[in-house]
N, CA, C and O atoms as a CHARMM CRD file, in Angstrom:
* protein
*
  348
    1    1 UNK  N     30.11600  -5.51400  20.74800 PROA 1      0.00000
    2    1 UNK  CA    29.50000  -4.59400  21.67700 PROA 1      0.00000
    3    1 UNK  C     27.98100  -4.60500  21.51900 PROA 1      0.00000
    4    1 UNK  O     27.21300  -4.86500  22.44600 PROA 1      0.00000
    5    2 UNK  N     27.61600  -4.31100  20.30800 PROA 2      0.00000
    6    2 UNK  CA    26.32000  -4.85400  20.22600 PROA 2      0.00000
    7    2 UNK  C     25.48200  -5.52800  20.55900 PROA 2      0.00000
    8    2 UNK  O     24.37100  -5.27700  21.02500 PROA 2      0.00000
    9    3 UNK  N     26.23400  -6.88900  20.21900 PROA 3      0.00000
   10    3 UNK  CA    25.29000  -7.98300  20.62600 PROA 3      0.00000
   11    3 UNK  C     25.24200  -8.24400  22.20500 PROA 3      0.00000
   12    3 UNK  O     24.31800  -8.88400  22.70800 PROA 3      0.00000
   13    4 UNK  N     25.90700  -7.90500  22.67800 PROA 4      0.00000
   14    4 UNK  CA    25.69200  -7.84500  24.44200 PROA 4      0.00000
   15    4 UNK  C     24.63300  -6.95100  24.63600 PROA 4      0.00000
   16    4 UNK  O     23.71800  -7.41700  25.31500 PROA 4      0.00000
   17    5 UNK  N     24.39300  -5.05200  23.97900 PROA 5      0.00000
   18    5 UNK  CA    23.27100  -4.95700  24.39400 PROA 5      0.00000
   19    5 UNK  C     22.24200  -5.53200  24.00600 PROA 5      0.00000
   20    5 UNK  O     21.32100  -5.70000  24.80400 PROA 5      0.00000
   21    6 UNK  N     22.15300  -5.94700  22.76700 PROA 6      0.00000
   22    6 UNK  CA    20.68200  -6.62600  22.21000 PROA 6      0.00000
   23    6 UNK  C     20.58100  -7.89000  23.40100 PROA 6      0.00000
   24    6 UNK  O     19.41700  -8.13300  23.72100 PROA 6      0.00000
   25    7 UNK  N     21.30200  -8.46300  23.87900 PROA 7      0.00000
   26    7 UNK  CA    21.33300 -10.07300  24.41600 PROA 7      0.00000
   27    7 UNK  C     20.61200  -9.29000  26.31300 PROA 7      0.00000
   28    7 UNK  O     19.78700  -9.81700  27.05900 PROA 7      0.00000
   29    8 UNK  N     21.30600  -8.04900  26.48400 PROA 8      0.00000
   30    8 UNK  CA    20.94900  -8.02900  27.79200 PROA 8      0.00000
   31    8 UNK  C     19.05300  -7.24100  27.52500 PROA 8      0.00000
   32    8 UNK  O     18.18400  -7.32500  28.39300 PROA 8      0.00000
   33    9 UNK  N     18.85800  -6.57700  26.20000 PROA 9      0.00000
   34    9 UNK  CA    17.49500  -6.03300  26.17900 PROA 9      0.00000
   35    9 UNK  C     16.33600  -6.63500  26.17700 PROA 9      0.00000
   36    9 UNK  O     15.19200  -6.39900  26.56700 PROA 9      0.00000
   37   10 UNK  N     17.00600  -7.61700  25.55200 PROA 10     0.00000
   38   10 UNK  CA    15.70900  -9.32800  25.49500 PROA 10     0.00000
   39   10 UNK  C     14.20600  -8.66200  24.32400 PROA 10     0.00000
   40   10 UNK  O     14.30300  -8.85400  23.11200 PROA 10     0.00000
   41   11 UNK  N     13.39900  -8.18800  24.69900 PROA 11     0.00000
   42   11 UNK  CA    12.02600  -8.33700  24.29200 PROA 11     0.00000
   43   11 UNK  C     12.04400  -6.82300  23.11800 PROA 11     0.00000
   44   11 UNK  O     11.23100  -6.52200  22.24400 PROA 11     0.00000
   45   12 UNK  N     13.46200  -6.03600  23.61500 PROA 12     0.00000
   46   12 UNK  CA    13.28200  -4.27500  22.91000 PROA 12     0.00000
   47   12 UNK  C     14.11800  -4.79100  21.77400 PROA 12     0.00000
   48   12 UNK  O     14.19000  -3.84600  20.98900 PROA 12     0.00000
   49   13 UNK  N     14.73200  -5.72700  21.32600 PROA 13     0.00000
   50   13 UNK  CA    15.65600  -6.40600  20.52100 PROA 13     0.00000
   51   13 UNK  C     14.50600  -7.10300  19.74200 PROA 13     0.00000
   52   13 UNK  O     15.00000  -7.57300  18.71800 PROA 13     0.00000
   53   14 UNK  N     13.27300  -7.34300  19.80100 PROA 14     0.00000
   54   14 UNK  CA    12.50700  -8.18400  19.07500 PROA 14     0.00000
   55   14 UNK  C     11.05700  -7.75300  18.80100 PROA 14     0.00000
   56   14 UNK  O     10.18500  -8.61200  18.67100 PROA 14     0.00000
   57   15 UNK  N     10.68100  -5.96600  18.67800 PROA 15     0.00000
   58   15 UNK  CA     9.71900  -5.37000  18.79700 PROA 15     0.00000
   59   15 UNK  C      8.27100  -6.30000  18.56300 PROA 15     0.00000
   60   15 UNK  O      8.32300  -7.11100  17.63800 PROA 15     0.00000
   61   16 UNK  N      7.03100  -6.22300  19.32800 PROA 16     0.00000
   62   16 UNK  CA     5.82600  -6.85200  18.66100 PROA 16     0.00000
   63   16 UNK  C      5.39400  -6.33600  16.83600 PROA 16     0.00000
   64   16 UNK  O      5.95500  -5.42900  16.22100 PROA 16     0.00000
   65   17 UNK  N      4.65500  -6.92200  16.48800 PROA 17     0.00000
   66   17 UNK  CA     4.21400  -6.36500  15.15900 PROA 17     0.00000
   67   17 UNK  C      2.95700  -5.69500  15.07100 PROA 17     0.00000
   68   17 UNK  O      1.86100  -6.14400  15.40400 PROA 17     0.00000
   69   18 UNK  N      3.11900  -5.02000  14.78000 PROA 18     0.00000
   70   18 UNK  CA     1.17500  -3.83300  14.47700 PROA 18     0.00000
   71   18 UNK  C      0.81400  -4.22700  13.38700 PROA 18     0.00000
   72   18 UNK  O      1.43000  -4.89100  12.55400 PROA 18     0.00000
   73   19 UNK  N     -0.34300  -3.76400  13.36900 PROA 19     0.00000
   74   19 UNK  CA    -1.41600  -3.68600  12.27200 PROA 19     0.00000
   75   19 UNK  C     -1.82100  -2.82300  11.80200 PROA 19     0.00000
   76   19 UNK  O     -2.53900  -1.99200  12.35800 PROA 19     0.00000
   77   20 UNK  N     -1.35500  -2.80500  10.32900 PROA 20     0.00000
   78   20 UNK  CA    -2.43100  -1.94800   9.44500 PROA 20     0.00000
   79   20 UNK  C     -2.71900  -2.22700   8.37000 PROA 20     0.00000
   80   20 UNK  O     -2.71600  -3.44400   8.18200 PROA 20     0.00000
   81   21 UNK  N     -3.10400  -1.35000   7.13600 PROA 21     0.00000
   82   21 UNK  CA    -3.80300  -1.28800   5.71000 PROA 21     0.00000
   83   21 UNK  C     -3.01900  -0.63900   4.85600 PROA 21     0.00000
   84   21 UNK  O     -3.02200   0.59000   4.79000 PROA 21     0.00000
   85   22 UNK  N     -2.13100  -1.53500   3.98000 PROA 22     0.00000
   86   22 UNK  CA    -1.71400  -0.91200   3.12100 PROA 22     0.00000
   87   22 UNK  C     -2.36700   0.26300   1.91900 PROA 22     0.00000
   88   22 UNK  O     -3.28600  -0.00600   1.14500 PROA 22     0.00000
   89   23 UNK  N     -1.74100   1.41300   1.98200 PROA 23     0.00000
   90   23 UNK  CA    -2.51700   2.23500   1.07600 PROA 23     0.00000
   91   23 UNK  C     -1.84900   2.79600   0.02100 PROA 23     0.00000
   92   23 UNK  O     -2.20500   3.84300  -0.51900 PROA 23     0.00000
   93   24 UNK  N     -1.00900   2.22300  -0.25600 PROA 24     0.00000
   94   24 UNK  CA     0.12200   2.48900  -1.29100 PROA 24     0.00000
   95   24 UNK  C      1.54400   1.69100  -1.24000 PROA 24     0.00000
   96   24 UNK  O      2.38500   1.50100  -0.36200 PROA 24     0.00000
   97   25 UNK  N      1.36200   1.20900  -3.00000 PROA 25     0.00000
   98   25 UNK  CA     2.91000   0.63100  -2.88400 PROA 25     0.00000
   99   25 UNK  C      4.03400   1.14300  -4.09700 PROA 25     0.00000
  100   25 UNK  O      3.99400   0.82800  -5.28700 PROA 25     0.00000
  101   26 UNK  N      4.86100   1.86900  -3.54400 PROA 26     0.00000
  102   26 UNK  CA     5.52500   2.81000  -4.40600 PROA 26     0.00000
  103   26 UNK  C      7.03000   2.18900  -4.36000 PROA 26     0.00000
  104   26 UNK  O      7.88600   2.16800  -3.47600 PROA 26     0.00000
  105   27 UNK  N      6.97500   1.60200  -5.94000 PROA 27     0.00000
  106   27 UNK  CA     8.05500   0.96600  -6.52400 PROA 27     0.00000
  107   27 UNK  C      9.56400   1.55300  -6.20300 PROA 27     0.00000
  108   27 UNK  O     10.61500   1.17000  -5.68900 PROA 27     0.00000
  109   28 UNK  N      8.96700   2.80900  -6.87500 PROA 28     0.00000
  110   28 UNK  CA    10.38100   3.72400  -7.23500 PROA 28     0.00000
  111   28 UNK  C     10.58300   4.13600  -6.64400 PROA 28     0.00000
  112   28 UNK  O     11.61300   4.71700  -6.98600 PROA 28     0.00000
  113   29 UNK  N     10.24300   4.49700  -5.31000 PROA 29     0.00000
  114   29 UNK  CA    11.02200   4.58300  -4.21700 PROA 29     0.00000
  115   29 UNK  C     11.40800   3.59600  -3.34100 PROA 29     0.00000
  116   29 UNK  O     12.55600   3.58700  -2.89800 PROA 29     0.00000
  117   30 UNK  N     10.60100   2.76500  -3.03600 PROA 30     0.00000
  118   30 UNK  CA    11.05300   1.68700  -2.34700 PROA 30     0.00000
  119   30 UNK  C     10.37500   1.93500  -0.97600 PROA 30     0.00000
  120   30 UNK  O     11.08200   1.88200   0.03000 PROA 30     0.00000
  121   31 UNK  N      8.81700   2.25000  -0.84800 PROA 31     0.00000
  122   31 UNK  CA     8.44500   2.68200   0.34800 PROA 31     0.00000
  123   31 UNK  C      6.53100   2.30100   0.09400 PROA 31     0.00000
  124   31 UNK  O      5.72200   2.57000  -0.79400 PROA 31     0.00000
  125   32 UNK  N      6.48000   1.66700   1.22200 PROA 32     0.00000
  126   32 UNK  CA     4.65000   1.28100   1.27300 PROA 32     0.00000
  127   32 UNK  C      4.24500   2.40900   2.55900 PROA 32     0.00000
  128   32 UNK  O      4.95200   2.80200   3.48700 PROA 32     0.00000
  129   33 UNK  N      2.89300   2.72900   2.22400 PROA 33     0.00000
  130   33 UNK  CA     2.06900   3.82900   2.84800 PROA 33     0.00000
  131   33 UNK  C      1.24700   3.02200   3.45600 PROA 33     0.00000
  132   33 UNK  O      0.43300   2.39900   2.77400 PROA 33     0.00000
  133   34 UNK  N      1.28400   2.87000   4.81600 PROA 34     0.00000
  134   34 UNK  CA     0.53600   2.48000   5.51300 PROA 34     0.00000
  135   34 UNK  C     -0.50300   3.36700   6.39900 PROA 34     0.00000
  136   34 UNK  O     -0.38200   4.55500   6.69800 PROA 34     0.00000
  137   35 UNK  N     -1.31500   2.67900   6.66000 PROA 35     0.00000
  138   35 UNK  CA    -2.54000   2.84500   7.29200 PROA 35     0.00000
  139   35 UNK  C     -2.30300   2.12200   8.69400 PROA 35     0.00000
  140   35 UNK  O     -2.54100   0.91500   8.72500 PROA 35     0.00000
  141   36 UNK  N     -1.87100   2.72600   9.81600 PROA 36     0.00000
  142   36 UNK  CA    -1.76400   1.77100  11.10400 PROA 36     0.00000
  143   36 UNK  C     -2.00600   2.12900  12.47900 PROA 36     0.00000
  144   36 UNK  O     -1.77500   3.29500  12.80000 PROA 36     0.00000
  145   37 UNK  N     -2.37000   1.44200  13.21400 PROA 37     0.00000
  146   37 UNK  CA    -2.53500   1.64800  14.87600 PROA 37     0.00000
  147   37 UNK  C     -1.32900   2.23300  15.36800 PROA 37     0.00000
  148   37 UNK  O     -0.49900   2.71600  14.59900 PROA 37     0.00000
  149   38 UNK  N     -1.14600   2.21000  16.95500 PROA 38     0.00000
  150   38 UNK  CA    -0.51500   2.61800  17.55900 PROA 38     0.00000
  151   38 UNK  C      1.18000   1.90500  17.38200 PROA 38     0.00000
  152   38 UNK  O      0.96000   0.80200  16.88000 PROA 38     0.00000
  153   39 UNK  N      2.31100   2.01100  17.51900 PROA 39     0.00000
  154   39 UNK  CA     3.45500   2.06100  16.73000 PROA 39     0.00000
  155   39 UNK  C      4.03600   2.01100  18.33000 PROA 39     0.00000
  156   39 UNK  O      4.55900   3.03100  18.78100 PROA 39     0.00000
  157   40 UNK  N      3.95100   1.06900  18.97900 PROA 40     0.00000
  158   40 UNK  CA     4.40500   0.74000  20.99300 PROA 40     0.00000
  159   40 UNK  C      6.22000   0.67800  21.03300 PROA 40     0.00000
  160   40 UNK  O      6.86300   1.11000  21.98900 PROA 40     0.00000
  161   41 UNK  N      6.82900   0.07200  19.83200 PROA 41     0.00000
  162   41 UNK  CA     8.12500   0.75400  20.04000 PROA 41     0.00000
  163   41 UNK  C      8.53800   1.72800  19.40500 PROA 41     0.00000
  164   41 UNK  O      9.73000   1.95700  19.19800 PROA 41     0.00000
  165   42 UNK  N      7.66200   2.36400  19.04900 PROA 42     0.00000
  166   42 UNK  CA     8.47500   3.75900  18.64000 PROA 42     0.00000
  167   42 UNK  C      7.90100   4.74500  18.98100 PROA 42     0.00000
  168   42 UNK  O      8.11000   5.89500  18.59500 PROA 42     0.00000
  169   43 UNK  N      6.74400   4.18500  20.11300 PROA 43     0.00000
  170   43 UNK  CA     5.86000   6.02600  20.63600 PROA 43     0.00000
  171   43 UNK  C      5.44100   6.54500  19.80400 PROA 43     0.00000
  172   43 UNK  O      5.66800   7.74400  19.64600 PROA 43     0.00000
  173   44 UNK  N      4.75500   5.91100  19.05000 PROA 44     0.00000
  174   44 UNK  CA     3.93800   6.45700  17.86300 PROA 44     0.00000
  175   44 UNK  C      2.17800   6.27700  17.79500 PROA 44     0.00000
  176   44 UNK  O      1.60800   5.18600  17.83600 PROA 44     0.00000
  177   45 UNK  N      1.59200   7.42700  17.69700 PROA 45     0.00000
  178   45 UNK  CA     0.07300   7.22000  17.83500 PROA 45     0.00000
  179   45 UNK  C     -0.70200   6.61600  16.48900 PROA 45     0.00000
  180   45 UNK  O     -0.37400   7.31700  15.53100 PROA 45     0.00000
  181   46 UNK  N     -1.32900   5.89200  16.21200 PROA 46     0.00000
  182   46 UNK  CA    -1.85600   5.89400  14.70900 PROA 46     0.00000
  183   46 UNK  C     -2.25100   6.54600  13.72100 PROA 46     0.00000
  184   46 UNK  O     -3.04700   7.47400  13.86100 PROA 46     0.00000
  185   47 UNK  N     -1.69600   6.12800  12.36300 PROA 47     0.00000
  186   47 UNK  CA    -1.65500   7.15200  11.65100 PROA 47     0.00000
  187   47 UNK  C     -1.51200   6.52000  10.43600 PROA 47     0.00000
  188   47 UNK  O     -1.55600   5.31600  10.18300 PROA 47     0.00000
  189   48 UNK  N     -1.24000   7.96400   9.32700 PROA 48     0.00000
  190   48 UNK  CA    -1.16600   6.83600   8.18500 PROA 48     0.00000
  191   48 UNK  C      0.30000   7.50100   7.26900 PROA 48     0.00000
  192   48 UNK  O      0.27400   8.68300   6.92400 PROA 48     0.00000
  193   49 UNK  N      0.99000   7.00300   7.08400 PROA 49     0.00000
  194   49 UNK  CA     2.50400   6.71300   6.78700 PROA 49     0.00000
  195   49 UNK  C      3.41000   6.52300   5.68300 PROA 49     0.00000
  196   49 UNK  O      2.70200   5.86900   4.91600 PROA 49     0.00000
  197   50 UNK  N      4.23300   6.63400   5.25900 PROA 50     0.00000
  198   50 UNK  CA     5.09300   5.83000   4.22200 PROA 50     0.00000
  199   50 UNK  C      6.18100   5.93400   5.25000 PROA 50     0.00000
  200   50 UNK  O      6.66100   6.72800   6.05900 PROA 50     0.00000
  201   51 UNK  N      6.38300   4.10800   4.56400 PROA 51     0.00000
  202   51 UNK  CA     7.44600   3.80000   5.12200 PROA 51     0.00000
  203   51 UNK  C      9.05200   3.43400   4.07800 PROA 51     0.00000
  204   51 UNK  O      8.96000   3.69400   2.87900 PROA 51     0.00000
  205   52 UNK  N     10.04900   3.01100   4.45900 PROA 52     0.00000
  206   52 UNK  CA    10.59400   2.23900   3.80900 PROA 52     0.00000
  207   52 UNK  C     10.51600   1.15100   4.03400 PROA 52     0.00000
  208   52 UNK  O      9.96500   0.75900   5.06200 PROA 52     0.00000
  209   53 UNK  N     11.20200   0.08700   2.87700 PROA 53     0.00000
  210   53 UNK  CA    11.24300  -1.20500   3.17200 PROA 53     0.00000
  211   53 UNK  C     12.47500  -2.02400   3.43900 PROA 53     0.00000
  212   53 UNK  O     13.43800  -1.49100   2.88800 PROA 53     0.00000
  213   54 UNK  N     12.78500  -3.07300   4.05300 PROA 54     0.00000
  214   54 UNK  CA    14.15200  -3.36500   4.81800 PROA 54     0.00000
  215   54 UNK  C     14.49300  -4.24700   3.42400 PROA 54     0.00000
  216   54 UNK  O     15.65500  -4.32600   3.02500 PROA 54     0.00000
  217   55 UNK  N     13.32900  -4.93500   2.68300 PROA 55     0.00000
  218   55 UNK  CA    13.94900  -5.94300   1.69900 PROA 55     0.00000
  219   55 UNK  C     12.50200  -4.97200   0.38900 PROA 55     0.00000
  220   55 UNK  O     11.34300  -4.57600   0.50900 PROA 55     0.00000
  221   56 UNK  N     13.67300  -5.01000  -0.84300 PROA 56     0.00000
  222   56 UNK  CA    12.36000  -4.54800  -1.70600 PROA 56     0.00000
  223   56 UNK  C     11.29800  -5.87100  -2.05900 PROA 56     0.00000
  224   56 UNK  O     10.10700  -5.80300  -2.36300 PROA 56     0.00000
  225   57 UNK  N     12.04000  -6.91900  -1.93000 PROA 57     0.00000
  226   57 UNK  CA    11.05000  -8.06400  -2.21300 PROA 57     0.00000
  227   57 UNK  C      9.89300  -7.80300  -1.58400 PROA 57     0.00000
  228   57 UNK  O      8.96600  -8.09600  -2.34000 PROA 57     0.00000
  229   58 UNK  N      9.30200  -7.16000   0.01800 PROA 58     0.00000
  230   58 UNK  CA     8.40000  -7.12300   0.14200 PROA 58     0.00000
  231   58 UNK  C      7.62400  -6.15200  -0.13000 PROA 58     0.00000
  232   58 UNK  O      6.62700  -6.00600   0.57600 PROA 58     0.00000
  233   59 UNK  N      7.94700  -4.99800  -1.50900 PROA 59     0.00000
  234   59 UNK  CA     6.53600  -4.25700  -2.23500 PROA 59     0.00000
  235   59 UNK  C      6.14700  -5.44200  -3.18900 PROA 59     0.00000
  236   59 UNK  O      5.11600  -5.08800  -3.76100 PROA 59     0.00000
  237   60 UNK  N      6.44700  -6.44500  -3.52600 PROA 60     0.00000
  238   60 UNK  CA     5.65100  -7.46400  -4.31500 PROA 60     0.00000
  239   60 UNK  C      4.67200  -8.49800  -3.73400 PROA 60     0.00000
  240   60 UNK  O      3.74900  -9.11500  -4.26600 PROA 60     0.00000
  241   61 UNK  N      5.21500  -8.49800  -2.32300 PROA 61     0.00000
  242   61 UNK  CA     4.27400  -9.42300  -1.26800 PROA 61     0.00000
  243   61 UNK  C      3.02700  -8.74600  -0.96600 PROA 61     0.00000
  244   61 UNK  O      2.24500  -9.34100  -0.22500 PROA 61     0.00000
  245   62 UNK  N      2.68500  -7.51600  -1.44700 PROA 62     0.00000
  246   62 UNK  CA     1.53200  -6.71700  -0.62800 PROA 62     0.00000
  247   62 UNK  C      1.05100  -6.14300  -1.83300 PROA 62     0.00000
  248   62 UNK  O      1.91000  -5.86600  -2.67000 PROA 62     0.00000
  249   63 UNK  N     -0.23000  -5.88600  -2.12600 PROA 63     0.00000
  250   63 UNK  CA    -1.06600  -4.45400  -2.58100 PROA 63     0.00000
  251   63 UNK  C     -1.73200  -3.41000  -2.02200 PROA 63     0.00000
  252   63 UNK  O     -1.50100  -3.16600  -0.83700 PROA 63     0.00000
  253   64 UNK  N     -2.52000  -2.73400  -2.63000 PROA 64     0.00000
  254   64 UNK  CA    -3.55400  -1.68600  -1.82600 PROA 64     0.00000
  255   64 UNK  C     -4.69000  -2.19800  -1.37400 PROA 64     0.00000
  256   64 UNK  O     -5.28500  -2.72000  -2.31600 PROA 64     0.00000
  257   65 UNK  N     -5.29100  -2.29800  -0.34600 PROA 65     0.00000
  258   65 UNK  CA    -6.06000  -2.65100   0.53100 PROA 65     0.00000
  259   65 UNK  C     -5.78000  -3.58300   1.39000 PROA 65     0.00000
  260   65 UNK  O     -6.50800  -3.72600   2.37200 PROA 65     0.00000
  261   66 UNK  N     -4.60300  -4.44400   1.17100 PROA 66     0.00000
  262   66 UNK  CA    -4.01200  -5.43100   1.73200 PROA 66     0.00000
  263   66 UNK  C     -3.88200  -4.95600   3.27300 PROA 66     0.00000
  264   66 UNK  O     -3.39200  -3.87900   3.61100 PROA 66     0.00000
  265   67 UNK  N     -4.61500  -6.33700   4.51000 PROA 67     0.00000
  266   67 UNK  CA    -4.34500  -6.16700   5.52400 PROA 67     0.00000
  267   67 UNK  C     -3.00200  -6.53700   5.84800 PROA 67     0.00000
  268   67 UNK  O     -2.57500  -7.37500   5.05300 PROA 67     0.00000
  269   68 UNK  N     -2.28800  -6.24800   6.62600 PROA 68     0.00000
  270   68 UNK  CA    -1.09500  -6.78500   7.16800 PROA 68     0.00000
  271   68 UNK  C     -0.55900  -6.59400   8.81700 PROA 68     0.00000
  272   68 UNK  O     -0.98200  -5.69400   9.54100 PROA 68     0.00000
  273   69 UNK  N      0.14100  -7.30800   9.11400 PROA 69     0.00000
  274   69 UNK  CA     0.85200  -6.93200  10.33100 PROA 69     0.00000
  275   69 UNK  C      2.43500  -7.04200   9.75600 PROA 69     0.00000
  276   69 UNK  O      2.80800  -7.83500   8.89200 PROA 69     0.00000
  277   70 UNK  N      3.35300  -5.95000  10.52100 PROA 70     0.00000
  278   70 UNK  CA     4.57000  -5.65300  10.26500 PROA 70     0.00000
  279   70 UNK  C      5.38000  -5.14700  11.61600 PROA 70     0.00000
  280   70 UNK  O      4.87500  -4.79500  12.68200 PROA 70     0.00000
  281   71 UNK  N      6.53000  -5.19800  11.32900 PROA 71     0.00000
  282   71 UNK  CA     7.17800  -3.99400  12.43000 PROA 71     0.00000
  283   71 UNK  C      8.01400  -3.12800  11.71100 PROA 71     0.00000
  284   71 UNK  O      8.42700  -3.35900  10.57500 PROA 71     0.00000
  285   72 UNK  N      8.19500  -2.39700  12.20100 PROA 72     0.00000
  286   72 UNK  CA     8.58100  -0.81900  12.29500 PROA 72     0.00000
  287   72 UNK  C      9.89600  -0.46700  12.66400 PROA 72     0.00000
  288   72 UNK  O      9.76100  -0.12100  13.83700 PROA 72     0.00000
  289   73 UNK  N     11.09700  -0.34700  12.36600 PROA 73     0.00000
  290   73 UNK  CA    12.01200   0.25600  13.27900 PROA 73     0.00000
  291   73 UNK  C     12.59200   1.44300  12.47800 PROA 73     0.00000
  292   73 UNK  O     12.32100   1.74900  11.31700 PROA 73     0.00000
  293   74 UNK  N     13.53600   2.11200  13.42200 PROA 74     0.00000
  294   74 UNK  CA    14.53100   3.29500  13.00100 PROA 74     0.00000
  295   74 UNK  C     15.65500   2.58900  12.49400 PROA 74     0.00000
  296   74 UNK  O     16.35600   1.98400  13.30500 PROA 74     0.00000
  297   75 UNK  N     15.98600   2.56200  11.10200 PROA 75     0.00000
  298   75 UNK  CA    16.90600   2.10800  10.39900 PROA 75     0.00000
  299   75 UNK  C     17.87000   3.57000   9.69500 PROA 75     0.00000
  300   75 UNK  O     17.43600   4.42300   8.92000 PROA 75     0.00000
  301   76 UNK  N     18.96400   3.48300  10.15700 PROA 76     0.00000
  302   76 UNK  CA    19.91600   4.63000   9.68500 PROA 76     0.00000
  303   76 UNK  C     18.88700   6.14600   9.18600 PROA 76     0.00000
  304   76 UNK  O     18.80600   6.74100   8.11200 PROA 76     0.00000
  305   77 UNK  N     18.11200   6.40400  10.73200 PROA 77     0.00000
  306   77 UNK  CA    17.76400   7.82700  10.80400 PROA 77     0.00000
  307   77 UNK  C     16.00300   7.75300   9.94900 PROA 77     0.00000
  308   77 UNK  O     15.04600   8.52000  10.04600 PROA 77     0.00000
  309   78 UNK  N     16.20200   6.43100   9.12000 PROA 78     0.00000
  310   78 UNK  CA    14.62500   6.79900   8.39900 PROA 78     0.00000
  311   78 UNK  C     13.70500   5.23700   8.84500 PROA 78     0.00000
  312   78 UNK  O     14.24200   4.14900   9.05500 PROA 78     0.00000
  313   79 UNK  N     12.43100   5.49300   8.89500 PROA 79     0.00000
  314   79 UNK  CA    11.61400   4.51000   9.30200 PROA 79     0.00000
  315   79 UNK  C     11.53900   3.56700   8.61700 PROA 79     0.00000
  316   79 UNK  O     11.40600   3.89900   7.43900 PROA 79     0.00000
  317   80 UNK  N     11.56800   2.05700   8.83800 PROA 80     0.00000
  318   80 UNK  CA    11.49400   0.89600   8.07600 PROA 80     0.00000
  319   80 UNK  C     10.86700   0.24700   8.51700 PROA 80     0.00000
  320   80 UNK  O     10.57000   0.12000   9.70500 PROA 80     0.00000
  321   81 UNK  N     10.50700  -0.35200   7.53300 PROA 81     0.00000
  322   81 UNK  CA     9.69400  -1.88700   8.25200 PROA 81     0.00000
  323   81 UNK  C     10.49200  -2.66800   7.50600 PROA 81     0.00000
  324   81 UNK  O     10.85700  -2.66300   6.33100 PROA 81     0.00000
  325   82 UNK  N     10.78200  -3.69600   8.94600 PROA 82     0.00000
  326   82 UNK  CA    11.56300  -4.59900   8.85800 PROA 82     0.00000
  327   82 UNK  C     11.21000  -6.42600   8.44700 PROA 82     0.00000
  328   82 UNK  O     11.76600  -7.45300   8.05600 PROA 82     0.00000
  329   83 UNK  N     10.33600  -6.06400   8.72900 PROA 83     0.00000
  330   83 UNK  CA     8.85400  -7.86400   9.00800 PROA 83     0.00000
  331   83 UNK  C      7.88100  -7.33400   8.62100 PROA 83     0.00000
  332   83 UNK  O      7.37900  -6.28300   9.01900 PROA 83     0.00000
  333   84 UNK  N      7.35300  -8.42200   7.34900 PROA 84     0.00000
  334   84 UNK  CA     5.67300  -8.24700   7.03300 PROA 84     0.00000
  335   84 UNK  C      5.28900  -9.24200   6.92200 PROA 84     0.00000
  336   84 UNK  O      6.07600 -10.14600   6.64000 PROA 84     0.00000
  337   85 UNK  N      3.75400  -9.53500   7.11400 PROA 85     0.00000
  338   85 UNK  CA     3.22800 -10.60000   6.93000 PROA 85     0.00000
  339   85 UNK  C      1.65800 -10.11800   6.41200 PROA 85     0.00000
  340   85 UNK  O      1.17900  -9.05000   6.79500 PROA 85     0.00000
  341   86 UNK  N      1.04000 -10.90100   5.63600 PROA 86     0.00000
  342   86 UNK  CA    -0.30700 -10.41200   5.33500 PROA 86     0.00000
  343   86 UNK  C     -1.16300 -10.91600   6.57200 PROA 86     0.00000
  344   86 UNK  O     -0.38600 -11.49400   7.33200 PROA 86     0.00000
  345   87 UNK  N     -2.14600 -10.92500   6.95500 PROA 87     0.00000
  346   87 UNK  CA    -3.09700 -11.35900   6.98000 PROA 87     0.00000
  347   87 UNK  C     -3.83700 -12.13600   6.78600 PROA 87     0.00000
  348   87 UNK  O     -5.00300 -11.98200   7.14800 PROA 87     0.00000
């Protein structure tokens, strides 16, 4: 059932990635604080954040001040980022 809607949504199935500044990377929870622009699939104005992370491998890919682009989604009720990439 799923995959028919993702297949008929096309582009809402594959959100763009934003930009921001990492400003914290917090192990023990498993969540980076971002610093970011506007947030276009989730109607979100810019701001600055903690998020969770979809894989913990990526609090080791990033530090504090680190630029990055990522995306964002609603993962079981709490915010994640799902894709990171530095800069």
């Amino acid at each position: 059932m799923d995959m028919s809607n993702g297949a008929k949504q096309g582009g809402a199935a594959n959100p763009s990635m934003s930009h921001g500044e990492v400003k914290k990377v917090d192990t023990a929870s498993g969540k980076l604080t971002i610093k970011h622009g506007p947030l276009e699939n989730l109607g979100m104005d810019g701001m600055t954040m903690a998020f969770k992370v979809k894989d913990p491998t990526m609090l080791s890919q990033v530090k504090v001040g680190d630029k990055i682009d990522f995306v964002a989604e609603e993962v079981d009720g709490a915010l994640t980022v799902t894709k990171l990439q530095k800069q």
